[in-house]
C-alpha positions as semicolon CSV with decimal commas, in nm:
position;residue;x (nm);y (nm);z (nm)
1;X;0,000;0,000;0,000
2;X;0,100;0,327;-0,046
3;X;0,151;0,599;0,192
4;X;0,100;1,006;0,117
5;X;0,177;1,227;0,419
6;X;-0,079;1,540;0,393
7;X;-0,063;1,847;0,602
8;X;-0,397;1,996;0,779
9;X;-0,466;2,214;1,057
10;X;-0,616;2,105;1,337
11;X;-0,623;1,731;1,492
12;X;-0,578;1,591;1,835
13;X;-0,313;1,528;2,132
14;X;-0,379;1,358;2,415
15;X;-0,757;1,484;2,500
16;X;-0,764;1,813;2,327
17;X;-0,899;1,821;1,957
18;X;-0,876;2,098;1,728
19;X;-1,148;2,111;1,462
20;X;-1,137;2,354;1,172
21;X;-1,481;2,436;1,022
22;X;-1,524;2,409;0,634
23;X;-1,175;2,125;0,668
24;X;-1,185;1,814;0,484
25;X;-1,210;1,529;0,758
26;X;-0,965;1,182;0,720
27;X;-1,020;0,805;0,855
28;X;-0,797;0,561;0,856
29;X;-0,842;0,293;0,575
30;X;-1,101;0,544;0,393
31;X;-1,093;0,533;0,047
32;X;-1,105;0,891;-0,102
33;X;-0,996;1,119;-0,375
34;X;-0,798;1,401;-0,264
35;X;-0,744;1,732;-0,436
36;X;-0,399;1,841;-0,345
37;X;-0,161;2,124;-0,378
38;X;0,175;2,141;-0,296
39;X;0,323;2,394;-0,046
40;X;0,611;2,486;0,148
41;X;0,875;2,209;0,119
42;X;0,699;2,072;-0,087
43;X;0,423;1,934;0,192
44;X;0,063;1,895;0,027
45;X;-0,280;1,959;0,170
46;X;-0,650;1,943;0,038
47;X;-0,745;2,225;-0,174
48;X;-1,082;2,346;-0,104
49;X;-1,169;2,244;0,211
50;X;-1,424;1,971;0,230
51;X;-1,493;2,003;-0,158
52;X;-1,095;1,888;-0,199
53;X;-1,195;1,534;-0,099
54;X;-1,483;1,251;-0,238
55;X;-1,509;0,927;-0,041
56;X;-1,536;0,630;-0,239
57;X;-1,751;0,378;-0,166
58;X;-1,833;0,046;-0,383
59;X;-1,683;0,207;-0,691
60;X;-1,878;0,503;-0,635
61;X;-1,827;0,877;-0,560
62;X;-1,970;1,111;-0,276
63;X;-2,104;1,269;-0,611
64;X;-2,274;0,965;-0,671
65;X;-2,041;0,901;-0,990
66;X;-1,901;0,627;-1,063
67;X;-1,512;0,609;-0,982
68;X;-1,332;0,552;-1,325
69;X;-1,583;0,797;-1,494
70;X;-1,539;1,087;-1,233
71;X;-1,131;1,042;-1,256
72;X;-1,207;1,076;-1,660
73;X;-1,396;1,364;-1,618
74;X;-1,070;1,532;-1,395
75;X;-0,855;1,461;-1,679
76;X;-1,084;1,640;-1,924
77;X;-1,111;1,946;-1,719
78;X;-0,735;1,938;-1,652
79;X;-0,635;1,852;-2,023
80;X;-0,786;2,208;-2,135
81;X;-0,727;2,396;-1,838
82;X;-0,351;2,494;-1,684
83;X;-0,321;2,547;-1,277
């Protein structure tokens, strides 16, 4: 499996949690698609707050799309648009 370190603010140590409204929220062993940018040395984070991430689920999309067609549709959009 492979492993991507992202950087958010907020999280948790020992009994103290800091939330961030509007972040994008991570389990362990959740399957998701992650829009990321790349920042200071070179550390990425989620772009967009909780629009930077879709869960996947059976194939599926939070979007309700299905998986391979909603990657396809990224590649269009990125294909005729520079970022």
């Amino acid at each position: 499996m492979r492993q991507t370190q992202i950087t958010q603010v907020g999280g948790k140590v020992g009994d103290i949690t800091l939330y961030v409204s509007g972040s994008a929220s991570l389990n362990i062993n959740e399957e998701s698609v992650l829009f990321l940018k790349k920042g200071a040395n070179n550390a990425l984070s989620i772009v967009g707050g909780k629009q930077g991430k879709q869960q996947v689920q059976n194939g599926y999309t939070d979007s309700g799309k299905k998986l391979d067609e909603f990657a396809g549709e990224i590649q269009n959009y990125s294909s005729r648009n520079s970022f």
